[in-house]
Every structure is written in structure tokens, then in C-alpha cells.
N, C-alpha and C positions, 0 to 999 in steps of 0.2 A: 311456387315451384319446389320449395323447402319441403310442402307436405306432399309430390307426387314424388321425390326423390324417397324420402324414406318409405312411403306405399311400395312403390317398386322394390325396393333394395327387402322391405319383409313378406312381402309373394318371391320373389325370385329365389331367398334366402330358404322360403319353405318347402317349395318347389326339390330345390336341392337334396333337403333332406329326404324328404320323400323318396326321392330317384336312388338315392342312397342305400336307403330302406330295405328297398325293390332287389338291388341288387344283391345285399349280403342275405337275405330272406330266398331268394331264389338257390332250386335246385342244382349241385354241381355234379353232373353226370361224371367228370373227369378223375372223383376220388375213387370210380369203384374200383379202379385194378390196387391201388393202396388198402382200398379197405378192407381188400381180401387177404392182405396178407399180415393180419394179426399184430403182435407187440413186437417192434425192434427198438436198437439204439442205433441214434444214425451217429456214423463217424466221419461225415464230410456232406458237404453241401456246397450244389452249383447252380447260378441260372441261365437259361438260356432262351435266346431270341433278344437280349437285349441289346437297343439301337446308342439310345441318348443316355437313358439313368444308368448308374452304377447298383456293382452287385453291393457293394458295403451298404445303400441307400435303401434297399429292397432288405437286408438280410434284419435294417434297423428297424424294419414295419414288423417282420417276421417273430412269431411268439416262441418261435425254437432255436436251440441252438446247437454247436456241435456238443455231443455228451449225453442228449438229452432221451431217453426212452419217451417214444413216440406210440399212442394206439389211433385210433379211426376219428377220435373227438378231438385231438392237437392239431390229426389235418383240417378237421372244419374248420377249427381258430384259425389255423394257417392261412387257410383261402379265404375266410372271411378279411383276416386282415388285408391281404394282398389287395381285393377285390377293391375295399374301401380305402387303398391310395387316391383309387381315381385316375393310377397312370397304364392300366392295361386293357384292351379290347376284349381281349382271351387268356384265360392261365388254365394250365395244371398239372398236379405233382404228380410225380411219379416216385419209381425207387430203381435205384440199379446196385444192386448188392447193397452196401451199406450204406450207400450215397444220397439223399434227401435231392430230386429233381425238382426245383420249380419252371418248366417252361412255358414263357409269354408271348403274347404277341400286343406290343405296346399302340395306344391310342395314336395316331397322328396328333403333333402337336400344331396347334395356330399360329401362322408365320403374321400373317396381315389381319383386319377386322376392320372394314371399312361401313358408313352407316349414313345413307342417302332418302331424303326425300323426307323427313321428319320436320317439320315445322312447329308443332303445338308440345313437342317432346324436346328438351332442348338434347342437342349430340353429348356435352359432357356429363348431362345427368343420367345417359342412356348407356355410357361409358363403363360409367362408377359403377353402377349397380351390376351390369353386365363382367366387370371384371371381380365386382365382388361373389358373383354365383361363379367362378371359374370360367368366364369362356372372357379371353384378354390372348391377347400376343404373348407367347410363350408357355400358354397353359396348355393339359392335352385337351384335346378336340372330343366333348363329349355328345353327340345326334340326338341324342333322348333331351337331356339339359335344353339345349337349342329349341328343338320342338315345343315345349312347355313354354318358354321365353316368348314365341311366336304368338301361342294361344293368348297368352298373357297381355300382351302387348295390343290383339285386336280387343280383346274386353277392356281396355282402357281407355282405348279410341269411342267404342261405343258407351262407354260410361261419360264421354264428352261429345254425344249427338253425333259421334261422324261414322253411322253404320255403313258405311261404304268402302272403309281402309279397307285394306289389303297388304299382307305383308311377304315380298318372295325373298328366299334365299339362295343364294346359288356358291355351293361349295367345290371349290378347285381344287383338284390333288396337287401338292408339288415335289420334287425332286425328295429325297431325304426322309420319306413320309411326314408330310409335313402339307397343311391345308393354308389356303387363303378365302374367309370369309365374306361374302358381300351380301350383307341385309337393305334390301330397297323396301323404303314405305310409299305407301301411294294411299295418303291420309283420305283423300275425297274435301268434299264438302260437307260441311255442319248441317244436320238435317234441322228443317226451320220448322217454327211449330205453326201448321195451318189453320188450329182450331181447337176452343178449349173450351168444355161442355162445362155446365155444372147444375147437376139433375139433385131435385129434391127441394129445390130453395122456392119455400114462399113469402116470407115475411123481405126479403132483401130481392133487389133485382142483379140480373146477372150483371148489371157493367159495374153496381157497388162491389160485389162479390170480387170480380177481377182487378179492380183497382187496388185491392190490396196484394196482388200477385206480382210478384219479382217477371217472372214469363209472361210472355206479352206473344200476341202475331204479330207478323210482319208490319211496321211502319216508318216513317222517313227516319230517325235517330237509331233502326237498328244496325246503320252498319258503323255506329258510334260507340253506343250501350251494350251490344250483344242479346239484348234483352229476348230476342226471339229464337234465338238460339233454345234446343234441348239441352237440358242439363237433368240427372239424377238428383242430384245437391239441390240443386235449384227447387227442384219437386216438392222436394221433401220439405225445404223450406213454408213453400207457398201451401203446403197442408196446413204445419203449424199457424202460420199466419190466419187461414181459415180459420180454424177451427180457435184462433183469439180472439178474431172477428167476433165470433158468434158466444162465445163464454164470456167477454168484456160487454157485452149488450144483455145478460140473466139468459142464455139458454146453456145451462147447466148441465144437462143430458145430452148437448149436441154430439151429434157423431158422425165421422166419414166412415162408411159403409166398406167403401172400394174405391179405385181409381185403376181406369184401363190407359193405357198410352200404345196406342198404333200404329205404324209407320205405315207410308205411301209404298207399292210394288216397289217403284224408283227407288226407294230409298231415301229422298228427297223432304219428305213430307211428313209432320208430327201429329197425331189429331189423341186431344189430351180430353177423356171421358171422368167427371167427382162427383159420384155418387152421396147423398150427405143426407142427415135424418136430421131436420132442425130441434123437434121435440117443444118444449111449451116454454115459454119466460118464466122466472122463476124469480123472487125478491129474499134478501135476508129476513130473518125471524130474530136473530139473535144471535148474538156475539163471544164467547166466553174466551178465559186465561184460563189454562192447566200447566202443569208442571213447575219448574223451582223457580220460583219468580224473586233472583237474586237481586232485582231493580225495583223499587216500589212500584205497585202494580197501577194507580192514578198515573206515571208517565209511560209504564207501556202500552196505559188505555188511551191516550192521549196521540200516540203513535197511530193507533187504528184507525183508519181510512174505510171502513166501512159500517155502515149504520143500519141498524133495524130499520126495513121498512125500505129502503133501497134495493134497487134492485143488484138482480148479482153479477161479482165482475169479477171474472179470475186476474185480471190487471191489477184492481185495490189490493187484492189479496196479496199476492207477489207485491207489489210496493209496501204493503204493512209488514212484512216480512221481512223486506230490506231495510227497512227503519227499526225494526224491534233487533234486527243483529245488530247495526250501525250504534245503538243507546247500547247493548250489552258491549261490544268491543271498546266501546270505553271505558267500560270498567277492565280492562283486563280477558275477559273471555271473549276470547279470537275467535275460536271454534265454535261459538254456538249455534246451536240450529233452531228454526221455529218449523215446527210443524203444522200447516195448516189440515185440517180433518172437515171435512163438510157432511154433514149427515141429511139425506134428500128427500123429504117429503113430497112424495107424489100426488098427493091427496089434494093437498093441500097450495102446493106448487112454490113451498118453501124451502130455504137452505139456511140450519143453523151452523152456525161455521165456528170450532172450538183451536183455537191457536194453542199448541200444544208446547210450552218453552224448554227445551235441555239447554243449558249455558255451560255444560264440558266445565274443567277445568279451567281456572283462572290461570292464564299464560302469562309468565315474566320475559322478559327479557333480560339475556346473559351477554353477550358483545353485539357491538353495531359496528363493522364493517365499510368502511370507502374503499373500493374499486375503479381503477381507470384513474387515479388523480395523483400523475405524478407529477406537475410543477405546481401545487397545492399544498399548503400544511394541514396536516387534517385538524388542528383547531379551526379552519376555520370553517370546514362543512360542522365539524359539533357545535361551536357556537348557535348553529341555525337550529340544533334540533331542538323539539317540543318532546320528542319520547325521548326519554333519558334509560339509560344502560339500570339495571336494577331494579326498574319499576314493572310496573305489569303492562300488557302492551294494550296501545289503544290505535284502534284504528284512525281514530281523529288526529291523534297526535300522531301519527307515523305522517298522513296525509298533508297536515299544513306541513312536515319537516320536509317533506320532498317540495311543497310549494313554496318556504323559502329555500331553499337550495337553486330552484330552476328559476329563482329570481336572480339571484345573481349572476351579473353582467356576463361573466367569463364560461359559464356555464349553460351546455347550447342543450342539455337534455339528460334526466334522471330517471331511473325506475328502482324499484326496492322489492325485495321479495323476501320473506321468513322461511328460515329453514330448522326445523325440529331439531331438539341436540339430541343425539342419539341416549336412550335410555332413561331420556327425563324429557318426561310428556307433558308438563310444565313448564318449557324452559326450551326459548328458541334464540337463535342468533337473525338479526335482520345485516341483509346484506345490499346497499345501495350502490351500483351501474351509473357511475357520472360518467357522461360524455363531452369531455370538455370543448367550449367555443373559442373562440379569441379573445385573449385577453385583453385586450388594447387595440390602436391603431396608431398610427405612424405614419407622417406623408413631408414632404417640402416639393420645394420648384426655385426654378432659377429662371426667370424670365426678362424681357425687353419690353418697353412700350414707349412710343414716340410722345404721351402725354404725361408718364408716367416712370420713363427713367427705367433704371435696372432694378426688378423686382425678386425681392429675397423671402419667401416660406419657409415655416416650419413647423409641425406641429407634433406631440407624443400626448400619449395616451393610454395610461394601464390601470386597470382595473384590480389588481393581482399583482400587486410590484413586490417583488422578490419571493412571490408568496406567501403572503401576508393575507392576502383580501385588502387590504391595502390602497385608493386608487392615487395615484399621480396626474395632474396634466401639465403641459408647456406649450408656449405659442410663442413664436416671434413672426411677424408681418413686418417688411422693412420697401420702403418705395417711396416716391417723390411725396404722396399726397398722406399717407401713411404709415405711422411708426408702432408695431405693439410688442410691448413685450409683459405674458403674464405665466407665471405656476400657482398650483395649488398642491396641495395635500390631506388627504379625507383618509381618518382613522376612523371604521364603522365601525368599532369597539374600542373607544378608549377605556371603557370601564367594563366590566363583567357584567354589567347591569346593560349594556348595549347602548350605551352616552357616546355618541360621533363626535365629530370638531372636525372642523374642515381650516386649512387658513391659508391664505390665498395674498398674493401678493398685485401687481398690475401697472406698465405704466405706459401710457397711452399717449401718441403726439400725430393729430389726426386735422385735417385741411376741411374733412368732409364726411357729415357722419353717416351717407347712406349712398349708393350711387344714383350722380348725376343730382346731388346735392349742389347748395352754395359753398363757398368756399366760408367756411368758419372754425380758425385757425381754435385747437380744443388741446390744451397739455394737463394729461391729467396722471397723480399719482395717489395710489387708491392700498390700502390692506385693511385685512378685513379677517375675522374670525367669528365660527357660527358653530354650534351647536344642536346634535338633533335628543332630545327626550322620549322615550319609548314610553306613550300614557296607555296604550293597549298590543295587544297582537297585528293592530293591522294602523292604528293612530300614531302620532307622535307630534312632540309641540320643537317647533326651530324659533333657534333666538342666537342672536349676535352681535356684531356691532362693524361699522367701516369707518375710516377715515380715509378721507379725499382730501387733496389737493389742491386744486383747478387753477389753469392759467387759461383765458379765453380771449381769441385777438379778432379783430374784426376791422375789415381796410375798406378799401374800393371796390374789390369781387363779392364782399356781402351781403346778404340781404337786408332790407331796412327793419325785419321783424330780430332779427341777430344784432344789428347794432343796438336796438333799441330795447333789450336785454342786456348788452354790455354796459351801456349808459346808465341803467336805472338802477344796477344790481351788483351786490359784492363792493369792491375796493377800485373802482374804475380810475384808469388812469390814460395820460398821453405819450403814446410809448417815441415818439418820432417828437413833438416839438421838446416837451419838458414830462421824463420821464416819472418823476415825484410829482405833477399836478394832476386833479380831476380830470377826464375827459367832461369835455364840454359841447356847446354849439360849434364845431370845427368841420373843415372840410373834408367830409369822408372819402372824399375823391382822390386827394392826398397824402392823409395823413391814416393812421394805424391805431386806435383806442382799442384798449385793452380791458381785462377787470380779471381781479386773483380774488377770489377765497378759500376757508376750507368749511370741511362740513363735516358732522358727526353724526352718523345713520346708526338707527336703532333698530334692529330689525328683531320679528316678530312672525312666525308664519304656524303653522294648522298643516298638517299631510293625513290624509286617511287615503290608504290605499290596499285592495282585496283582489289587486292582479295578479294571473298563475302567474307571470313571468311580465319580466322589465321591456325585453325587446319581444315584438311581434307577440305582444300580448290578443288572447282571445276570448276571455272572463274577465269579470272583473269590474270594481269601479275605483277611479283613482280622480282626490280633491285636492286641490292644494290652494289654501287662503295666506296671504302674506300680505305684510305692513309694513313699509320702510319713512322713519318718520325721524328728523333731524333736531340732535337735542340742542336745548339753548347752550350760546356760544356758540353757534355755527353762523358762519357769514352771510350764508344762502339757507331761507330755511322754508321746510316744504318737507309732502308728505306723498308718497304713493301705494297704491292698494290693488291688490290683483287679486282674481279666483281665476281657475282653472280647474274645467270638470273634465272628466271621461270617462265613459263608461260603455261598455260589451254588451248586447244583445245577443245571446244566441238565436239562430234561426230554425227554419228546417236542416235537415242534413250538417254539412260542413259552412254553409252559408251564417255571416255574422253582422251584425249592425254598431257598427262605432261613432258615437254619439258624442262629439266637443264641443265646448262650449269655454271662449275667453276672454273675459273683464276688466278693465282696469280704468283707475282713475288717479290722477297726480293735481295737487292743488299748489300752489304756495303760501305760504304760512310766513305773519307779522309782517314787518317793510318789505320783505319779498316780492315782486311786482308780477313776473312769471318763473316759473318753474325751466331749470336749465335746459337747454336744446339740447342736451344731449340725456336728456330723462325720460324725452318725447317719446310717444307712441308710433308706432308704422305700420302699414298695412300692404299688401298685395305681392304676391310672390308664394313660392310653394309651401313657403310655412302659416299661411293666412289665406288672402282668395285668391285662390290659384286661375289663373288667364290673365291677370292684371298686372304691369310691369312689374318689378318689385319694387316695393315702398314707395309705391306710385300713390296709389289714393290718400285722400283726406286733404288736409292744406297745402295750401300755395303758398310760397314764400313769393314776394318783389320781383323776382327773375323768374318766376313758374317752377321753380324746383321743389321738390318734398321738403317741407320744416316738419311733418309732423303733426301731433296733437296730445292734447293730456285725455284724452277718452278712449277706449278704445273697448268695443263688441264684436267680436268675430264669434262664428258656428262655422263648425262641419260635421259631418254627417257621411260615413262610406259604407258603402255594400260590402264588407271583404269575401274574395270570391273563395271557393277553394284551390287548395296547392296540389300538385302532386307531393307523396309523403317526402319524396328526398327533398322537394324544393321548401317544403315547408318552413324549415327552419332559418331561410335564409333568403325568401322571396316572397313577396304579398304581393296581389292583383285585387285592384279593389274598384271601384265605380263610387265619383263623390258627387256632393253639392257643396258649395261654399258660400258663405254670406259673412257681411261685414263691412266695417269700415273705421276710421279714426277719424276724433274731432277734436273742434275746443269749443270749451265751452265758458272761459273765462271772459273777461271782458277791457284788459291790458294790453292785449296785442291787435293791433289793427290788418286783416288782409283784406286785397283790394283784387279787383278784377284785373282785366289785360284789353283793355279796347285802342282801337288806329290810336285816336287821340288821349295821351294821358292826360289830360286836362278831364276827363270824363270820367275818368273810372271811380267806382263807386264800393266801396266795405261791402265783403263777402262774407256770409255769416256762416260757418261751417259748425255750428252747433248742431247736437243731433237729432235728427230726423228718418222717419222707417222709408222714406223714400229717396234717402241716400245709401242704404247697406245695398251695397255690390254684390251681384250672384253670380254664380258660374258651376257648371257640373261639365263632367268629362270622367275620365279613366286613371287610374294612376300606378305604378310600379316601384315599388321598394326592393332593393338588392341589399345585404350584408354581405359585406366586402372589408379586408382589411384596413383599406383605407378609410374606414366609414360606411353611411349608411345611403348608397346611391338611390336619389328617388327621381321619376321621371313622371312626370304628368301632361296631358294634351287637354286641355280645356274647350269649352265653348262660353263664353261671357255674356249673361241671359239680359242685362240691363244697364250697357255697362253708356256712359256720357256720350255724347256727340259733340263737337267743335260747336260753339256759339259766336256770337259776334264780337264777347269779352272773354271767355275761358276755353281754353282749352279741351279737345277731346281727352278721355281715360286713355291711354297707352296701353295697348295689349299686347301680349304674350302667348299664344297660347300653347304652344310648347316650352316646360318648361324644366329643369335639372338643374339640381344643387346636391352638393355633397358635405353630411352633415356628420353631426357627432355620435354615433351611436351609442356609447358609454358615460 
């Protein structure tokens, strides 16, 4: 709509002048009785007929004044000025003795302008430009202007298939001379195209031909697409596209001859005739470099995408061409051009094709520029840049600086543009358009629950604290079954060299570590400090270290795989008979065994990641390997290991393919017997396979509850659909599959089935197996919200368990919503 408003506004604009033109250029019959009377001086000046304007207002347009000696060619100035106010119907001078006459007769001015029956034109962009040519409430009323506007206005229509508008006016005299306008459209119907020839084609059949055409006839998706809609635009398009067709497959001489487009009597009907000359297939001969090959010529032969003996492809070409500027703009030459030159052997039915290099001037850059970034310090958008102020500009490096920019969290979207410093053709300023996102999220609640007591939240979140680049987080969770409280703090430039350190604090006092869990009482205090190292542009190596805590209780409501981890592991004691002795063989019916350790975690992790952006990424592949592995001295010792893959397929159009994949494995390590319950793996829920309760699958504890597992394989895999452009930035629609599941695989912990009689039940092996991973596809929606990252999914569960006569069916879900972290 942006480009039919300024279309408009430069016809209507010309229009104007024109009419203008017309008028000071036309003859004024009114001067002859002045021009017969030779040279005076006028000693007073009046006018007359005037209604609304002032004579001071008129006399300021007027090129004379009192005093002035006047002949035959001061009048022409005269009238021509008057004329070109634009506020008179009719003037003219006269003389009455020494008095300089101008009498008018003033245009009607436009009281009202009303504008009816416009649908494909919106009203305020028909407004603007209308009151920018003079015709607005309050302007004078000029019929000519108007006139022109009409014309204007049906070629517009028809330049968008609707030969059947019509545009009436009907203008009202009122009181005071003074008009009320009323322009009625009556658009019609879009003329549909009934039929599209296309004469001359023998090598290609007409339906290849048209598949590559934007215009289509009539079919079920066009009252969706518009696709059979006439369009000019459209036309023009679908030539080119031809005629790529045909020069991307070696017909080198093709040509479109002509194209007729017809319309039905009715008006109704498009019938689109393309005359075309295919001419003969044609193969390269040969390749050459000319001009200043400021690049060693072995890497801009290396760029070249087309080979002797190949046939010819004006696509190669153009892509070689995009690639020999892209290697030149890194050196500094922005501006360079390649010229491709084809020389056509008809004879022969060859094309040598000589790429012709000019690389302009080497372009520096003089300042870089942030825009839009007012709760930002701008170190911290320079921190990101790769082109540095000073240096010659490179388009690589402008490119990754805008991709990390629009990686960071707070930052919902970037553009950059160079602009020439005046006078120095060497030397441009870049200026980068952030559009800032939310910095953070923020959320709590105050709730009741009859199993669960008075429930207390809270959570902050800023990516951007104080302006820094900076991130903060805080959580407190407070409730009967439930206690957390943790911060952090991540400095992504401790050092200039871009060295992180994050340090996080956390203390945890939890009944139940997953819902609809056993009860197993977990007090844990945990800090921790980690470090990221920058080994490439897109690599980095994490390392840190935590110290834990742990108090772990376990009574009558536990499961026998929880007790039986308390017993064997850590500093186990009797908290209810004799609080300083071992737990033993005692009655867990009654009594309460406990086990304290603490533990010293090493951590170790690998990040490679080449995503445009953190959130609602759509490029890209992102890896993340990590080792958490407990040094000697620690109570409890044990080692866990994760990968984490992802990666972006582009598809056709806006269509993407998001591919994950995630790992992990936790062992225990020396008298360690298993690895803590609260280290375990989970599965099922919107962050793993979605239709499956959450952290539903994998093992059964003694009561049927989730304990967990140390293994754990999940995939998914989504379609992301396309967005409309506003929702883009802050909503994905995507189509998934999920697969997965959590296991164990050690051979310390015993789980058993669930039959009538437990006298029967029999060790269930949940080690892994390809016909335990759980699948499920369905649909899914992500929202960015301040509160976080709303996602919604409706599943279908493609294999998911049935009740047996010992275990348990899988628990489904298939609608499912959670609210996550986005930052």
C-alpha cells in the first residue's frame, strides 16, 4: 500500500503541474484594453470581487507595487502570477486613471469531500494524496484538477484487472460559494484470466511452461491465492520467469516475440496470448577473467559455477557473479561490479562467456551508527561487531555483525544499511535499525490447593539488566510439597576477549521431584560457577565447577527404589530412632532414614552454534555436548553426559524443517551403587514427546509413579509453517513428530511389575529397546509473551502402551501447554 500511496501522490503531483502550465501558457484576452495604453506609473492599487482572500494576500503574489512604472509585459507577470495562486476562476486588470484594477472572480472553495465505495484503495491513502494535489476541505475547488484525478484513478483500477470501475462525481453548490464533493467508486469485479496461450514452444510442453507462471486460471485456491486474478505486475513477472526458464536450460537466443492480453465484451474474462522463439540449445566453450583482478584470480576461478562443455545457464551466471562480488566485498570493495559479456556463436551453437571484473574503489568505513536502542549501552551492540569502524568494509563481516546482534535475546530484529559520506567516495558510514524485543519476563501467583496448602511464585528475568547485556534470573516456588529458591548472574563479556562466567546460587527443599511422583523428601544447596571460552566465531568451550549439598529423607510414602538409594549411598542415618546411627534393616513403615552428602561437579561442555537468532530461530545448526563428572572427595560420585543437536532445513518458500535430537547418559562412579534420583532422566510432556502425560514414561517406581532413568533418547522433528510477516516474530505454527523414551540401564536398582497378587510380580527390565521409544505427531503453537514462551500442542500417540494384567497403560495427554523460559 506504501508503494500505491507514493504512485498516486507522483501522477497526481504531475497532473498538477501540468494543469498549471496550461494555465499560465494560455492566452489572456483581458489585458488588451491595458495593453493599449502604453507606459504608466500606477499610484494605487485595488481589487475587486473578492469573497474569502484578503487584498494584502493577493497584492503578496502580485509582482508590482505602488510606485512602480508599469508597460504591457509587467501585466503578463501580473496575471500570470495571480493565475498561478490557484485561488481565481477569472481575473483581469484594468486601469482607471492611475489606479492598477485587478478584478476576480474567486474559485469556489470545498466545504465537505466525501469518498464512497473504494475497497482495494484504502480512503486515507486516497485522502493524502488528494489533498496533496489541492483538492482537501478548505482548498479552492479546481474541475480541471478533479477531472484528471478521475482519469487517473480508472487506470489504476485497470492496472489491477478491475476494467469495469467506474468513477461518478457529483458536485453540490453551497451557500457562500462554496462546493460539497462526493466521489462514488463502483470498483466491479477483478477480471479473471480465462486462458493463457503460449505459441512457439516445442522443446517444453505447455503445462511445464505454465508452472512456472505466478497467473494461473481459475481453480479451487483462487479465492485464497488471487492467483487468477489479472495483474500487469504479475505479467511482467511471469515473462521474466519464462524467459529464465528457457536461458537456465542453454537456449541463449530465446526470445518472447509478443504477448497479446484480451478481455471478454463483459468485461469479466482475461485470455493471455506469448508468442516466444525457442531458438537452438547452446553449451559453454569457454570461460575467461578480464579486468582488475584485485583477488587472486585461482579463487575467483574457483567461484565460477560454469564449465566448458556445459550447457548454458544464465542462473550459473548470475550466481557466479554473486559469488565473485561477495569474495571482492571482503576485501573492502563494496561496490564492485562483474560483468558478465557472452559472445554467441551461431555456427557453432556456442557461448564463450568472459566475466569482465571492475572492483571500484576499496570502501572504508568511517562511524557505525545504533539506532532505536534506547534502554541499551551501545558497547554492547559494538562488542558484537565483526566490522570494525576504520577498516575497509566487508560484507561478510557487516553480515555475521547483524547475526549476532539479532541473536541476542532482547533484540526482536536488525537491518543495516551504508550510506556514502558525502564527498568521499571511499568512505561510508553504516547505520544499523534495531528493533528492540523484551528484555526479560516477569511473572508470580498466589494460589490455594487442598493437597498443596497456600501456593507462593515468582520468577524475574532479564537479559539486559540495567543495560548492560547483562542477564539476571530469580525463582522462588514456595508450597506444601515444594520449596525453591535460586539467582544467577551471566556476564557475556567478562573480558574483552568475550570469556562469560555465569554464578548461580540455588536451594531446593522438594517432597517430589516430578508430578505425581513418590514422595521423596530432597534438601538440596547447590553454587556453582561456569565459564564460556570463545575457540571460534560460532564454537566455544564451557567449564566450571558446583558444589552440592544434599539431605535426602525417605519414610513410609517412598518408593522401595528411593529407600534403597538412601540405604546404600552417601552418610545414611536414622533420623526418628537414633539420629547419629546408620540406617539399617528398620521399619520403613515407621520410621524416617535419611542420607547427607556433598558432591563436587566438574563441568565440561562443547557449544557450536550457526543460528541467525536464539529465539524462533530458522538457520542454522546448534550442538551442545556436556560432562558433569564428580571429583574425588565427593560423597556421592557419578558422572553425567548429554549432546543436544539442532538444526534448520530450509525448504521451498517460507516452509522449514527443524530437526532435534537428545542424549544423555548418567553412570555412578566407585562405592556409588546408583546415581541420585534427583540426576534421573524424564520423558513425556511438551518439552520431549508430546501426547504422553509429563514425565510419564520410562520407569516405574513401587507405587507406579515416575523415578526416572539414567538414559535417555529423544527426537523431534517439525514442519514450521509460515507466519504472516507481523506474527513472525513472536508466533510459530509448526506440524511435529516425536519419539523417545528414558531408561536404565544399570543393574542396582530392582523394578517390579504391578499384578492382583504381589506375591507374583516379577523385575521389569526398562533397559533400552527400539520398541519402547514412544511416538506421537500432531500440531503445535508457540506465542512470545512477556510472561515467557506460551507453547500449545494437540497430539495424536502413534504406539503408545495398553494396560496389561501387571503394568500399567501410558497416561496420555493430548492437549498439552506449558509456559517456559524464553531467555
Amino acid at each position: 500500500m506504501q508503494a500505491t500511496r507514493q504512485r498516486l501522490s507522483r501522477r497526481i503531483a504531475g497532473t498538477c503541474r501540468a494543469l498549471v502550465a496550461m494555465a499560465l501558457l494560455s492566452p489572456v484576452a483581458a489585458t488588451a484594453q491595458v495593453l493599449a495604453d502604453g507606459v504608466w506609473v500606477v499610484r494605487d492599487m485595488r481589487v475587486e470581487g473578492l469573497q474569502r482572500i484578503s487584498e494584502g494576500t493577493i497584492f503578496n503574489y502580485l509582482p508590482i507595487d505602488v510606485g512602480d512604472t508599469i508597460d504591457p509585459k509587467r501585466i503578463d507577470e501580473a496575471l500570470r502570477a495571480a493565475y498561478a495562486t490557484g485561488f481565481f476562476a477569472d481575473l483581469e486588470i484594468r486601469r482607471d486613471g492611475n489606479t492598477l484594477v485587478l478584478a476576480v472572480r474567486e474559485r469556489p472553495s470545498i466545504q465537505t469531500l466525501n469518498i464512497e465505495g473504494n475497497k482495494d484503495i484504502k480512503t486515507e491513502d486516497l485522502m493524502t494524496n488528494l489533498r496533496g494535489a489541492g483538492v482537501a476541505p478548505g482548498e479552492p475547488f479546481d474541475k480541471s484538477v478533479l477531472d484528471e484525478i478521475e482519469r487517473f484513478l480508472i487506470q489504476e483500477y485497470f492496472s489491477r484487472g478491475k476494467y469495469g470501475a467506474k468513477i461518478e462525481t457529483d458536485i453540490n453548490e453551497l451557500p457562500g460559494n462554496k462546493v460539497a464533493i462526493n466521489i462514488e467508486i463502483y470498483e466491479g469485479g477483478r477480471a479473471k484470466i480465462r486462458q493463457i496461450n503460449i505459441v512457439g514452444n516445442t522443446t517444453y510442453s505447455d503445462e511445464e511452461l505454465l508452472d512456472e507462471f505466478s497467473l494461473k486460471t481459475p481453480n479451487f485456491l483462487c479465492f485464497y491465492k488471487k492467483d487468477c486474478n489479472y495483474s500487469k505486475e504479475a505479467l511482467s513477472g511471469d515473462r521474466e520467469a519464462l524467459s529464465s526458464y528457457y536461458m537456465d536450460r542453454g537456449f541463449a537466443a530465446f526470445n518472447i516475440e509478443s504477448t497479446q492480453v484480451a478481455i471478454s465484451p463483459d468485461l469479466k474474462d482475461i485470455y493471455i496470448t506469448v508468442n516466444i522463439n525457442e531458438g537452438e540449445r547452446y553449451n559453454i566453450s569457454e570461460v575467461n577473467l578480464s579486468g582488475d583482478l584485485v583477488v587472486p584470480e585461482r579463487q575467483l576461478r574457483s567461484l565460477v559455477l560454469l564449465k566448458p562443455g556445459q550447457t548454458f545457464s544464465r542462473k550459473l551466471i548470475t550466481q557466479t557473479t554473486e559469488l565473485m562480488s561477495l569474495r571482492l566485498g571482503q576485501e573492502g570493495y563494496a561496490f564492485a561490479s562483474i560483468d558478465p559479456l557472452p559472445e554467441i556463436d551461431h555456427e557453432t551453437r556456442e557461448v564463450s562467456v568472459t566475466l569482465r571484473v571492475n572492483p571500484g574503489k576499496r570502501v572504508y568505513v568511517r562511524r557505525i551508527n545504533f539506532n532505536g536502542t534506547n534502554g541499551v549501552n551501545d558497547e554492547v551492540f559494538r562488542r558484537e561487531m565483526r566490522q570494525l569502524e576504520g577498516a575497509w568494509l566487508s560484507n561478510s563481516a557487516l553480515e555475521r555483525s547483524q547475526q549476532r546482534i539479532r541473536r541476542l535475546a532482547f533484540v526482536e530484529n536488525d537491518e543495516f544499511e551504508t550510506e556514502q559520506v558525502p564527498g568521499t567516495p571511499d568512505l561510508v558510514d553504516v547505520d544499523f535499525d534495531i528493533q528492540e524485543g523484551l528484555p526479560g519476563q516477569f511473572g508470580g501467583g498466589l494460589g490455594f490447593s487442598g493437597a498443596q496448602g497456600v501456593l507462593i511464585n515468582g520468577n524475574f528475568t532479564h537479559t539486559n539488566f540495567m543495560g548492560s547485556g547483562n542477564r539476571v534470573a530469580a525463582e522462588i516456588n514456595l508450597g506444601r510439597f515444594s520449596n525453591i529458591y535460586s539467582i544467577s548472574y551471566t556476564n557475556p563479556f567478562r573480558t574483552l576477549d568475550g570469556l562469560s562466567r555465569t554464578l548461580a546460587f540455588a536451594y531446593r527443599d522438594t517432597t517430589q521431584f516430578v508430578r505425581g511422583g513418590s514422595e521423596f523428601s530432597t534438601e538440596t544447596l547447590s553454587a556453582s560457577v561456569n565459564w564460556g571460552l570463545p575457540l571460534s566465531e560460532y564454537a566455544a568451550l564451557r567449564y566450571g565447577f558446583t558444589f552440592q549439598d544434599s539431605d535426602l529423607l525417605t519414610g513410609g510414602g517412598s518408593a522401595a527404589q528411593a529407600r534403597q538409594f538412601v540405604r546404600e549411598n552417601g552418610n545414611p542415618y536414622d533420623v526418628v530412632n537414633d539420629p547419629g546411627t546408620p540406617c539399617g534393616e528398620f521399619d520403613f513403615g515407621a520410621d524416617i532414614c535419611g542420607t547427607k552428602f556433598k558432591a563436587y561437579e566438574l563441568f565440561l561442555g562443547y557449544v557450536y552454534d550457526t543460528r541467525n537468532r536464539v529465539i524462533f530461530a530458522d538457520r542454522g545448526t546448534r550442538q551442545v555436548l556436556s560432562l558433569n563428572y564428580t571429583l574425588p572427595g565427593s560423597e556421592v560420585e557419578y558422572y553425567t553426559a548429554t549432546y543436544d543437536f539442532q538444526r534448520f532445513f530450509p525448504l521451498f518458500g517460507d516452509f522449514v524443517i527443524m530437526a532435534r535430537a537428545e542424549l544423555g547418559i548418567s553412570e555412578p562412579l566407585g562405592d556409588t551403587t546408583s546415581i541420585p534420583p534427583y540426576k534421573n532422566f524424564f520423558a513425556g510432556g511438551p518439552d520431549s514427546v508430546r501426547g504422553y502425560e509429563n514425565s510419564r514414561l520410562g520407569p516405574l517406581d513401587s507405587f507406579g509413579n515416575p523415578y526416572g532413568g539414567n538414559a535417555k533418547a529423544i527426537s523431534q522433528i517439525e514442519l514450521i509453517l509460515p507466519t504472516p510477516e507481523k506474527l513472525a516474530r513472536s508466533t510459530r505454527f509448526s506440524l511435529f513428530y516425536d519419539i523417545g523414551n528414558v531408561f536404565y540401564t544399570g543393574d542396582n536398582i530392582d523394578f517390579f511389575d504391578f499384578p492382583a497378587n504381589p506375591e507374583d510380580r516379577q523385575r521389569v527390565d526398562y533397559g533400552f529397546s527400539f520398541d519402547a521409544l514412544r511416538q506421537s505427531a500432531g500440531v503445535s503453537v508457540s506465542w512470545l509473551a512477556p510472561l515467557g514462551t506460551f507453547r500449545f500442542s494437540y497430539a495424536f500417540p502413534l504406539n503408545a502402551q495398553d494396560a496389561t494384567a501387571t503394568l500399567p497403560a501410558d497416561r496420555l495427554e493430548r492437549f498439552q501447554f506449558s509456559v517456559g523460559s524464553a531467555f
